[in-house]
FISEPA-837177 format. One line per field, with one value per residue: x, y, z of N, C-alpha, C in turn. Coordinates in steps of 0.1 Angstrom, whole numbers, plus 5000, padded with zeros to 4 digits. Each point is the difference from the previous one (the first is absolute). Example, Ala and Ser with C-alpha at 12.3 -4.5 7.8 and 13.67 -1.06 7.14 Angstrom:
n.east = [5132 / 4996]
n.north = [4943 / 5011]
n.up = [5078 / 4993]
ca.east = [4991 / 5009]
ca.north = [5012 / 5011]
ca.up = [5000 / 5000]
c.east = [5009 / 4992]
c.north = [5012 / 5011]
c.up = [5000 / 5008]
//
This chain:
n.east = [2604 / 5008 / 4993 / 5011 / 5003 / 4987 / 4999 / 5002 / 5013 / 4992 / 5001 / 4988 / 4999 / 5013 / 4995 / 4990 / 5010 / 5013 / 4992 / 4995 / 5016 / 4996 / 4988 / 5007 / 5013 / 4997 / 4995 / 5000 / 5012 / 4999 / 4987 / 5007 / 5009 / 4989 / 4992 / 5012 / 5003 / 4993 / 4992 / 5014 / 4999 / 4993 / 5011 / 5005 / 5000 / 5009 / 5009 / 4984 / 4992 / 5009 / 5003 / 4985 / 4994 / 4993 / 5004 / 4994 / 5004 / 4998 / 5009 / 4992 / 4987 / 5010 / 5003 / 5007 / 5003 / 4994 / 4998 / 5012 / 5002 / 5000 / 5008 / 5015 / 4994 / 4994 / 5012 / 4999 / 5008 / 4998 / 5001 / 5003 / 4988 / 5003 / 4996 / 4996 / 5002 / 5007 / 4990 / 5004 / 4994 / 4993 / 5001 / 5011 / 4998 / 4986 / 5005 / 5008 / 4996 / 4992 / 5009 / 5003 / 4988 / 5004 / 5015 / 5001 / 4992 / 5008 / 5007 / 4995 / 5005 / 5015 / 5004 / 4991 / 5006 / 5018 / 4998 / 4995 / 5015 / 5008 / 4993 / 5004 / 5012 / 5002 / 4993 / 5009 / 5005 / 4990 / 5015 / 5003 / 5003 / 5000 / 5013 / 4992 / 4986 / 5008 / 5003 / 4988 / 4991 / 5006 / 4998 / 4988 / 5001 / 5008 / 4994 / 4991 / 5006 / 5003 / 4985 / 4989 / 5008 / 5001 / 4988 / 4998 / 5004 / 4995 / 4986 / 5008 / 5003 / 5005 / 5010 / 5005 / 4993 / 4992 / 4998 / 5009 / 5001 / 4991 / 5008 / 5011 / 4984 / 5000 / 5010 / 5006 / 5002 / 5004 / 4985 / 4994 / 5010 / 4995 / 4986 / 5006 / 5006 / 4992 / 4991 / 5014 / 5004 / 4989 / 5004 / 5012 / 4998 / 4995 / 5008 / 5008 / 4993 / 5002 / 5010 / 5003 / 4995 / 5009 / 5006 / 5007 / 4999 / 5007 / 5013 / 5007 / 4998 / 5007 / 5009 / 4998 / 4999 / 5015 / 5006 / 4994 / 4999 / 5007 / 5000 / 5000 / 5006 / 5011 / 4998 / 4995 / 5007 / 5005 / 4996 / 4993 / 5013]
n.north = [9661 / 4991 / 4994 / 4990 / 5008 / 5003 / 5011 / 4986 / 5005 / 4992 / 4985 / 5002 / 5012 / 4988 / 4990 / 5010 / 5010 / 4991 / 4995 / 5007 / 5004 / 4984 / 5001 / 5013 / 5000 / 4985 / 5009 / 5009 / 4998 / 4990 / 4999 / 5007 / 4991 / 4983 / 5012 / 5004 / 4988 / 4993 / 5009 / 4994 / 4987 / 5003 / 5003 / 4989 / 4997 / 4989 / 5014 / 5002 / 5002 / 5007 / 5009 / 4993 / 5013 / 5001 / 4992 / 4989 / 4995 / 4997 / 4995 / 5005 / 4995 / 4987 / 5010 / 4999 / 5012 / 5003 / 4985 / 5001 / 5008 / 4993 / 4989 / 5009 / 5007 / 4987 / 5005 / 4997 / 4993 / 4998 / 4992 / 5009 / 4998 / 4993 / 5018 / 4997 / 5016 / 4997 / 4988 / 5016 / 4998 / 4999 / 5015 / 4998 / 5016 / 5000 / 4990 / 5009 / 5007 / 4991 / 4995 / 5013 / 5005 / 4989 / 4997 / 5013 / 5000 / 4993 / 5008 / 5009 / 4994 / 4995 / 5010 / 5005 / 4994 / 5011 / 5010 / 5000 / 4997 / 5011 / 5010 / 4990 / 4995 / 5012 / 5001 / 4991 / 5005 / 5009 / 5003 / 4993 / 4997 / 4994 / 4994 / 4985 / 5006 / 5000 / 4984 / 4998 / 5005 / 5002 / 4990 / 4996 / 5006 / 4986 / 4992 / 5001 / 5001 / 4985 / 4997 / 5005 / 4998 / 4991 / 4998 / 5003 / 4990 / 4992 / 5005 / 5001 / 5012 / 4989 / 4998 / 4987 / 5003 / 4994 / 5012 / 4998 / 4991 / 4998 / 5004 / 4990 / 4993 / 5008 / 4996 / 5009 / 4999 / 5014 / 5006 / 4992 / 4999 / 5012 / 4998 / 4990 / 5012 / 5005 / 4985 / 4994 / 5014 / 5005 / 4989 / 5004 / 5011 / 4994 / 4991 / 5012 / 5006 / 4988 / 4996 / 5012 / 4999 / 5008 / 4993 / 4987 / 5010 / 5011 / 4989 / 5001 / 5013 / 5007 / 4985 / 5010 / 5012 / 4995 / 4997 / 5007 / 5008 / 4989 / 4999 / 5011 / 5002 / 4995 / 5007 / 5013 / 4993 / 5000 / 5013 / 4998 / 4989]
n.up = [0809 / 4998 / 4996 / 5001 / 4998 / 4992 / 5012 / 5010 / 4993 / 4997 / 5006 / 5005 / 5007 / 5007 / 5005 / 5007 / 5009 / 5007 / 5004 / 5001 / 5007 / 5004 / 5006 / 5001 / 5006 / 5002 / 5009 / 5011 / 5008 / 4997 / 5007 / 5013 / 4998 / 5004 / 5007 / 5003 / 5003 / 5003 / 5010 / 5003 / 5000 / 5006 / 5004 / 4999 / 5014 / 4992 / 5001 / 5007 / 4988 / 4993 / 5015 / 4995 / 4996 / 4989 / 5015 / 5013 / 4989 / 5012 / 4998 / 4983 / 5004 / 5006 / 5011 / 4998 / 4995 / 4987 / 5004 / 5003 / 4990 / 4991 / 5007 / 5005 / 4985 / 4993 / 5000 / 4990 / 4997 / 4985 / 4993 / 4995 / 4992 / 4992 / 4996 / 4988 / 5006 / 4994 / 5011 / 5008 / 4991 / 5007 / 5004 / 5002 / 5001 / 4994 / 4991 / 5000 / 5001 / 4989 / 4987 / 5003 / 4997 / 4996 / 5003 / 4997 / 4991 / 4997 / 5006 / 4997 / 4983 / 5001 / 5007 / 4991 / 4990 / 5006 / 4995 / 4984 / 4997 / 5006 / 4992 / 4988 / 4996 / 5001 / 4989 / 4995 / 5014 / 4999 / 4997 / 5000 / 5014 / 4995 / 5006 / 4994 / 5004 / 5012 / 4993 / 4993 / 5011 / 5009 / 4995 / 5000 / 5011 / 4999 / 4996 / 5003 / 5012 / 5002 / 4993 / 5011 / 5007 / 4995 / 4998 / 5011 / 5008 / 4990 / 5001 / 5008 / 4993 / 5006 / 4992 / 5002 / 5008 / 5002 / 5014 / 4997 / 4997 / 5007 / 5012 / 4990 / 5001 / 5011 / 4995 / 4997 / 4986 / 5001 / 5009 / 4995 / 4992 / 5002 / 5001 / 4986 / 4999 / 5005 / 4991 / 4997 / 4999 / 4986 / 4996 / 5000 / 4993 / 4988 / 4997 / 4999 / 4995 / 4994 / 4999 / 4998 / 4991 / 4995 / 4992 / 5009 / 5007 / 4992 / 5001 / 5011 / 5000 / 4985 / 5005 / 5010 / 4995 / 4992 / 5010 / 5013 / 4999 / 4995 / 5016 / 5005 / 4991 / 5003 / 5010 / 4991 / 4992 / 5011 / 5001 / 4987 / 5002]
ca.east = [5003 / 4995 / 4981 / 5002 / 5007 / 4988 / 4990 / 4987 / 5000 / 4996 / 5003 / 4992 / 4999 / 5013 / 4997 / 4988 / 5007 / 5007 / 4989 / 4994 / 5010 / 5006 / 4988 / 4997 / 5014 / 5000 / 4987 / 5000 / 5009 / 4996 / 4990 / 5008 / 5013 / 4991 / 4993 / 5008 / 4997 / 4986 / 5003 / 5010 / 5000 / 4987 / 5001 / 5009 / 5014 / 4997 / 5013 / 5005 / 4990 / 5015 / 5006 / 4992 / 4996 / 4986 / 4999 / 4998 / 5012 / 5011 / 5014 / 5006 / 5000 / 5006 / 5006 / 5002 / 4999 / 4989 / 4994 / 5007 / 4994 / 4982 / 5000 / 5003 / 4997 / 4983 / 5001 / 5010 / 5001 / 5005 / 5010 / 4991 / 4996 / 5006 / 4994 / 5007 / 4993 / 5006 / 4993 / 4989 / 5005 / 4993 / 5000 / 5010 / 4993 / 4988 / 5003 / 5011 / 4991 / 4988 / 5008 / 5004 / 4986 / 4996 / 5005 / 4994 / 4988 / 4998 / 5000 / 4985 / 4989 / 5003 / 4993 / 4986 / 4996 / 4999 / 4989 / 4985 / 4995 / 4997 / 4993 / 4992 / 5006 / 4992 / 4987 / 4998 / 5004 / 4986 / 5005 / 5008 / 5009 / 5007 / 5012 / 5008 / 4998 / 5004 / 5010 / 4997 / 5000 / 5013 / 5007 / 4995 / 5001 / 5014 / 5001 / 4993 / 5005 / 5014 / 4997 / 5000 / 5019 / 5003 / 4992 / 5003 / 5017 / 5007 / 4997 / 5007 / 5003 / 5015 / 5008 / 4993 / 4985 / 4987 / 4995 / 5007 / 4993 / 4990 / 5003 / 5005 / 4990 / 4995 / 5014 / 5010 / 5014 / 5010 / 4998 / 5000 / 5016 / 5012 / 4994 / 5004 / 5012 / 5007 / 4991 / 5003 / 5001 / 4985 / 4995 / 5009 / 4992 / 4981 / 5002 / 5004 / 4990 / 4985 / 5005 / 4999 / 4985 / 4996 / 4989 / 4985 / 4990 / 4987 / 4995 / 4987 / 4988 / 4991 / 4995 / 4989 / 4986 / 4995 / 4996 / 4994 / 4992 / 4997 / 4992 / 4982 / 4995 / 4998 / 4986 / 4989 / 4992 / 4998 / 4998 / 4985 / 4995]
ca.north = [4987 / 4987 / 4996 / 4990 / 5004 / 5008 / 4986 / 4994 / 4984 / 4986 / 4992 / 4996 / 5011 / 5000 / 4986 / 5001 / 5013 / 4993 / 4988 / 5014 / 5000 / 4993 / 4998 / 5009 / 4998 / 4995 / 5000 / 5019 / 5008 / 4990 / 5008 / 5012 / 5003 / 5003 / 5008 / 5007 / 4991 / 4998 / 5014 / 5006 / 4990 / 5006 / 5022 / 4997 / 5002 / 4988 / 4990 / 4991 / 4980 / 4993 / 4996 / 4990 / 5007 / 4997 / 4993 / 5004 / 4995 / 5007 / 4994 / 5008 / 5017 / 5004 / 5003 / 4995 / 5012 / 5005 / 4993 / 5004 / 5015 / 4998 / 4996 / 5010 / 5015 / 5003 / 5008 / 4996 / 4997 / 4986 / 5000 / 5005 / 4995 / 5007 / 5007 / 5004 / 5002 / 5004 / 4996 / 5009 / 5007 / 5017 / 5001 / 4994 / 5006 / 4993 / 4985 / 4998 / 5010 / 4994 / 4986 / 4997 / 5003 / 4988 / 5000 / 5001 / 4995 / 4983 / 5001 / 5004 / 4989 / 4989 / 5001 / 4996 / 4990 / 4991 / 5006 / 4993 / 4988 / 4997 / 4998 / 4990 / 4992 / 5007 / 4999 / 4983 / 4992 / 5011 / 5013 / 4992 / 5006 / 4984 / 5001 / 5001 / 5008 / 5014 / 5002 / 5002 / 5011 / 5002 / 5000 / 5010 / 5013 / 5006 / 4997 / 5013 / 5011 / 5003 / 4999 / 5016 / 5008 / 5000 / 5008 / 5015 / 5004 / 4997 / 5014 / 5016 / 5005 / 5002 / 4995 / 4993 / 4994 / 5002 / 5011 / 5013 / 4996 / 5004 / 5021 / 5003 / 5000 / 5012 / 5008 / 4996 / 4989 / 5002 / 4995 / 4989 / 4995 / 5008 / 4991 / 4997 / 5001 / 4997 / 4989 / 4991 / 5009 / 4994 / 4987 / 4999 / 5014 / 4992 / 4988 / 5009 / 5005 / 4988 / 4995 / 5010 / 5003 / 5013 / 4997 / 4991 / 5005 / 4998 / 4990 / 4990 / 5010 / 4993 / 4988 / 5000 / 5007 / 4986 / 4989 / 5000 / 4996 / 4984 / 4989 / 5006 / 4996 / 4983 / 4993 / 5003 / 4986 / 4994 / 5009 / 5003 / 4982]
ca.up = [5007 / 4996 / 5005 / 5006 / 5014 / 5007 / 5010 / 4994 / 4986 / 5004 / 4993 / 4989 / 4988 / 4993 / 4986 / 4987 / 4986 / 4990 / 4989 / 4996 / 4989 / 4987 / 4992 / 4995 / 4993 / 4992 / 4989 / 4993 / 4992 / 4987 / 4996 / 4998 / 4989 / 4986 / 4995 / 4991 / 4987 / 4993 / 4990 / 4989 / 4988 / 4991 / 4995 / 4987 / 5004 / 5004 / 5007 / 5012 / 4996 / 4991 / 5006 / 5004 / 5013 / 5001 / 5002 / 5009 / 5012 / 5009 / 4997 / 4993 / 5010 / 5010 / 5003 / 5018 / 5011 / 5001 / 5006 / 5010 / 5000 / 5003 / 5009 / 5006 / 5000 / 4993 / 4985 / 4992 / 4980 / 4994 / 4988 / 4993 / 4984 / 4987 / 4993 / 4985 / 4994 / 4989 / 4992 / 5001 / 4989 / 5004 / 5010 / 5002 / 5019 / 5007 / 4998 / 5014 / 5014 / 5000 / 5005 / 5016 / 5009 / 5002 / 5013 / 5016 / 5004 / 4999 / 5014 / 5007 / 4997 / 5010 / 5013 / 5000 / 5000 / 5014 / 5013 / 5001 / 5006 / 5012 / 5002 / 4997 / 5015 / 5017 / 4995 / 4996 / 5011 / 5008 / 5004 / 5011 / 5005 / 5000 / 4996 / 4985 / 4990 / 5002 / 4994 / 4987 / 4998 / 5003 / 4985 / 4990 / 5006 / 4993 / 4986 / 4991 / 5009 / 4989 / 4991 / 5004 / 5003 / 4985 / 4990 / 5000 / 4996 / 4989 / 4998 / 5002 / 4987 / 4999 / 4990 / 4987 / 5004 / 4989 / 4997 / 4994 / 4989 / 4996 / 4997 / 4994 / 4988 / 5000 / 5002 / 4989 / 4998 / 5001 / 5013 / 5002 / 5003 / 5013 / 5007 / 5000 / 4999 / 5012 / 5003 / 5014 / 5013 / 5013 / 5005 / 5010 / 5012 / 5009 / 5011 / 5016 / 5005 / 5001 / 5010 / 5015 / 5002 / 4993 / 4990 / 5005 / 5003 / 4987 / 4990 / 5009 / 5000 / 4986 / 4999 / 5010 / 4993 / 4989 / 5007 / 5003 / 4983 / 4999 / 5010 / 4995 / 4990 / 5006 / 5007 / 4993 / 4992 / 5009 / 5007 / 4995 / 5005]
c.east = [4994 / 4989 / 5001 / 5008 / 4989 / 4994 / 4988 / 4997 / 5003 / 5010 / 4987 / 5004 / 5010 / 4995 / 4992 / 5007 / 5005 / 4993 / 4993 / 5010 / 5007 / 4988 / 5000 / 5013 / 4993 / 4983 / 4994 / 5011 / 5005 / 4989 / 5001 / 5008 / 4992 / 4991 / 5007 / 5006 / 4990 / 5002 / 5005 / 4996 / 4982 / 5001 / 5013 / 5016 / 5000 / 5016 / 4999 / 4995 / 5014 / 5006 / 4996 / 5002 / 4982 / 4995 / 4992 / 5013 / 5009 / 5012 / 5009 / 5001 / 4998 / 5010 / 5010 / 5003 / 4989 / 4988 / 5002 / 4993 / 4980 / 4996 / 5001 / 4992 / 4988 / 5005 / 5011 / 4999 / 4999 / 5012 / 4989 / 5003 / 5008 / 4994 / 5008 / 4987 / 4998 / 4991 / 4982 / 4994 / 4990 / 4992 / 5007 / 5007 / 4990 / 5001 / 5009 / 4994 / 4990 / 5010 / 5006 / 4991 / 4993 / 5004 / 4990 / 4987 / 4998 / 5002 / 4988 / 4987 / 5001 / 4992 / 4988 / 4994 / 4998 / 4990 / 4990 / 5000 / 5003 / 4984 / 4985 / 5003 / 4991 / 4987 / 4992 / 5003 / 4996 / 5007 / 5007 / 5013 / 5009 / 5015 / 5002 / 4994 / 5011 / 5017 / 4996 / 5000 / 5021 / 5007 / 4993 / 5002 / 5018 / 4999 / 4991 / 5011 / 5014 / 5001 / 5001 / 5012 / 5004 / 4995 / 5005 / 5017 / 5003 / 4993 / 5009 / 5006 / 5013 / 5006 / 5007 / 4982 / 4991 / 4996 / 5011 / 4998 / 4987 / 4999 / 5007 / 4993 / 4999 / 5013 / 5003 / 5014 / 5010 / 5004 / 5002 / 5011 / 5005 / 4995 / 5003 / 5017 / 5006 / 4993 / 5008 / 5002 / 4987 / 4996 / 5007 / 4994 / 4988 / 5003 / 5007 / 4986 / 4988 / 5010 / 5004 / 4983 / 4992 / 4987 / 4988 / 4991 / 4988 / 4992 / 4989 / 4987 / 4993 / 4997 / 4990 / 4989 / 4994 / 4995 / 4984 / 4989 / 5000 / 4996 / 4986 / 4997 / 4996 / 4992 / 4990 / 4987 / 4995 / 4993 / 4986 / 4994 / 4994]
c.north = [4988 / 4995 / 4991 / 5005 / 5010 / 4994 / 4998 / 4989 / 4988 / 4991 / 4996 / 5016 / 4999 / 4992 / 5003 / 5013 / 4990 / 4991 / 5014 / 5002 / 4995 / 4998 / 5014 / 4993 / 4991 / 4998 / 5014 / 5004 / 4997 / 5009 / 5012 / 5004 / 4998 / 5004 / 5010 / 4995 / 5001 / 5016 / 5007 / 4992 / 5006 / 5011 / 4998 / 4996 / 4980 / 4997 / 4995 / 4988 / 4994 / 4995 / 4991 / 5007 / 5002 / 4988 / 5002 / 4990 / 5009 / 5000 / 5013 / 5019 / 5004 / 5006 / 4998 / 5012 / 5004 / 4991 / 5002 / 5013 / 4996 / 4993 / 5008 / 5010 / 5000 / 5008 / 4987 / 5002 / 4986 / 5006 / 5009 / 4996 / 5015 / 5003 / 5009 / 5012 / 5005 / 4993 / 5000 / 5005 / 5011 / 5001 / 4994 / 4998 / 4993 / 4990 / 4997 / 5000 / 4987 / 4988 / 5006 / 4998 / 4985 / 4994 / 5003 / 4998 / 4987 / 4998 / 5003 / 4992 / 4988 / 5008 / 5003 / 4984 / 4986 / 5006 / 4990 / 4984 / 4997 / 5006 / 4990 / 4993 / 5003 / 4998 / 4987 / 4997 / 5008 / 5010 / 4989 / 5008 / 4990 / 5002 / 5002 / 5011 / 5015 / 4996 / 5002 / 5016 / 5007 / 4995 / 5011 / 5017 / 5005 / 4996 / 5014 / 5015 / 5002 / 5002 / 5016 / 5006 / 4995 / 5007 / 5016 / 5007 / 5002 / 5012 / 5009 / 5002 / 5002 / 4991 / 4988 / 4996 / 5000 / 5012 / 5008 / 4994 / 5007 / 5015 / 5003 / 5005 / 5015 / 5011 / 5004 / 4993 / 5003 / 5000 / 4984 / 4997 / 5007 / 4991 / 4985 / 4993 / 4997 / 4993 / 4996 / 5011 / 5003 / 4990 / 4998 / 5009 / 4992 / 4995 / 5002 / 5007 / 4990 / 4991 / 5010 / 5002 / 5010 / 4997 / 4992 / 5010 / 5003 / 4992 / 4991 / 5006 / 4991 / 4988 / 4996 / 5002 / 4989 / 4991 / 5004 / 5001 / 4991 / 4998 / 5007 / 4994 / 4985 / 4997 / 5001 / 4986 / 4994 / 5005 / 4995 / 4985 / 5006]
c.up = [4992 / 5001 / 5012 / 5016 / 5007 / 5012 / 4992 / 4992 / 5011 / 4987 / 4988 / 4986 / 4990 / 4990 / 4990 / 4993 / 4989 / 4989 / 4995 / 4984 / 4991 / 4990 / 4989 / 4988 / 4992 / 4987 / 4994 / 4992 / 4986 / 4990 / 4991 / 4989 / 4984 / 4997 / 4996 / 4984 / 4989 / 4996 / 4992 / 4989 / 4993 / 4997 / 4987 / 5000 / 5009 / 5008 / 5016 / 4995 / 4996 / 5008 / 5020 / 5018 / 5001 / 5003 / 5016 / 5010 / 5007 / 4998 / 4996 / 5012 / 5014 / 5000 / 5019 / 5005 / 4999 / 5008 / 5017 / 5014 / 5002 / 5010 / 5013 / 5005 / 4995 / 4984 / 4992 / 4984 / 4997 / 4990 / 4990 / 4986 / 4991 / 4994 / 4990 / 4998 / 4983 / 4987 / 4999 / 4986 / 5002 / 5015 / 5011 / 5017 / 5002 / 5002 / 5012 / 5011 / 5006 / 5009 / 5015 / 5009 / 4998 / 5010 / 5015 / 4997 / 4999 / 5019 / 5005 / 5001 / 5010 / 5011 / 5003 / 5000 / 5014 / 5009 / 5000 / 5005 / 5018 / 5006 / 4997 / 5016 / 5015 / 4997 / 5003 / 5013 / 5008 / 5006 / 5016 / 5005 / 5008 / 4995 / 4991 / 4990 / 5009 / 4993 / 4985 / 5000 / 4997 / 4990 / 4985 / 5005 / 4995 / 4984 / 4993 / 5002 / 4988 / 4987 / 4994 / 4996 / 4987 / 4990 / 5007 / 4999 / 4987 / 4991 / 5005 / 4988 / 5000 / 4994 / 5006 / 5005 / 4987 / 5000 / 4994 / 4981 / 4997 / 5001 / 4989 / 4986 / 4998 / 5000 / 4986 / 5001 / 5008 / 5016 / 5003 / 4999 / 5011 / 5012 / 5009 / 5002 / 5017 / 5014 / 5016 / 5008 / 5006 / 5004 / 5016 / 5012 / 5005 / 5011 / 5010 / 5004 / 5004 / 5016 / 5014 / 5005 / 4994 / 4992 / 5004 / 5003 / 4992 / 4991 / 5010 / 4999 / 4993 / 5001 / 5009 / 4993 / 4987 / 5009 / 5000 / 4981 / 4996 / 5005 / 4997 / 4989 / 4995 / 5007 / 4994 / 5002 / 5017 / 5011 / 4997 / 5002 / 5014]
//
């Protein structure tokens, strides 16, 4: 079911998911596409710097379905950065593997970071239960959450995601193309299985258990004020 057709959703949970998603579209997912950048460009491979994707502007990596879907479902894409790995000149899997694994953790990074600051926020305003801190809260509770579902979707080891890149480190060649070879019929199978529900289930698991670990861990520093 849609998030928005769940009881319950209020007109406020609607404003702070949405501002929640354009703040990710137009400032994470950005993130996102250039930490894949940058890594490829320090592992020896410069065609997304050539082709002015190691950049943080939004513009070049939006996507409108894939934004769409994030909005919708909490899961989406951007335009993904151009990777030559051919200008691996050694170890060539790892370098791959690494440049995909930037991606999702440039997500995790984002959502720790928001942790800490809604917990500076609750800190700095004595732990208030005041409106506006229950819409600060409600915005930061979808902004880290999506942040979550991104970094973890985009780990499943399935072809085209960052985790099947990074499973590919550990394949041989000849697997990796059979792998490969038939990218849009898994892509297609996910998204029947992530839109019936099949899949949300597990994937919600895991973004629960990340969840919860950041916030622990985010609170850390504040737990000991």
């Amino acid at each position: 079911m849609l998030w928005f057709l769940q009881p319950g959703v209020t007109l406020e949970t609607v404003f702070m998911r949405v501002l929640s998603v354009l703040v990710i579209i137009l400032l994470v997912l950005p993130l996102h596409e250039c930490a894949h950048a940058w890594v490829a460009y320090r592992m020896g491979d410069s065609t997304a710097k050539n082709r002015g994707r190691l950049t943080l502007n939004p513009m070049p990596s939006i996507d409108p379905i894939g934004a769409l879907c994030i909005l919708l479902f909490g899961f989406g894409w951007a335009k993904p950065v151009p990777v030559d790995s051919r200008y691996f000149t050694k170890n060539a899997k790892a370098k791959m593997a690494l440049t995909a694994l930037a991606g999702p953790v440039s997500n995790l990074l984002a959502a720790f970071v928001g942790a800490l600051i809604f917990y500076l926020i609750a800190f700095l305003t004595g732990y208030s239960t005041s409106v506006i801190m229950s819409y600060v809260a409600t915005f930061f509770l979808y902004y880290i959450t999506i942040n979550i579902n991104l970094a973890v979707f985009n780990l499943i080891p399935l072809p085209p995601l960052d985790g099947s890149r990074i499973l590919a480190a550990f394949l041989p060649d000849r697997m990796v193309y059979q792998y490969y070879r038939y990218q849009n019929i898994i892509m297609l199978a996910v998204f029947v299985l992530l839109f019936t529900g099949v899949l949300s289930r597990p994937l919600g698991w895991l973004t629960t258990q990340v969840y919860n670990g950041i916030m622990n861990l985010a609170a850390l520093p504040f737990s000991f004020a």
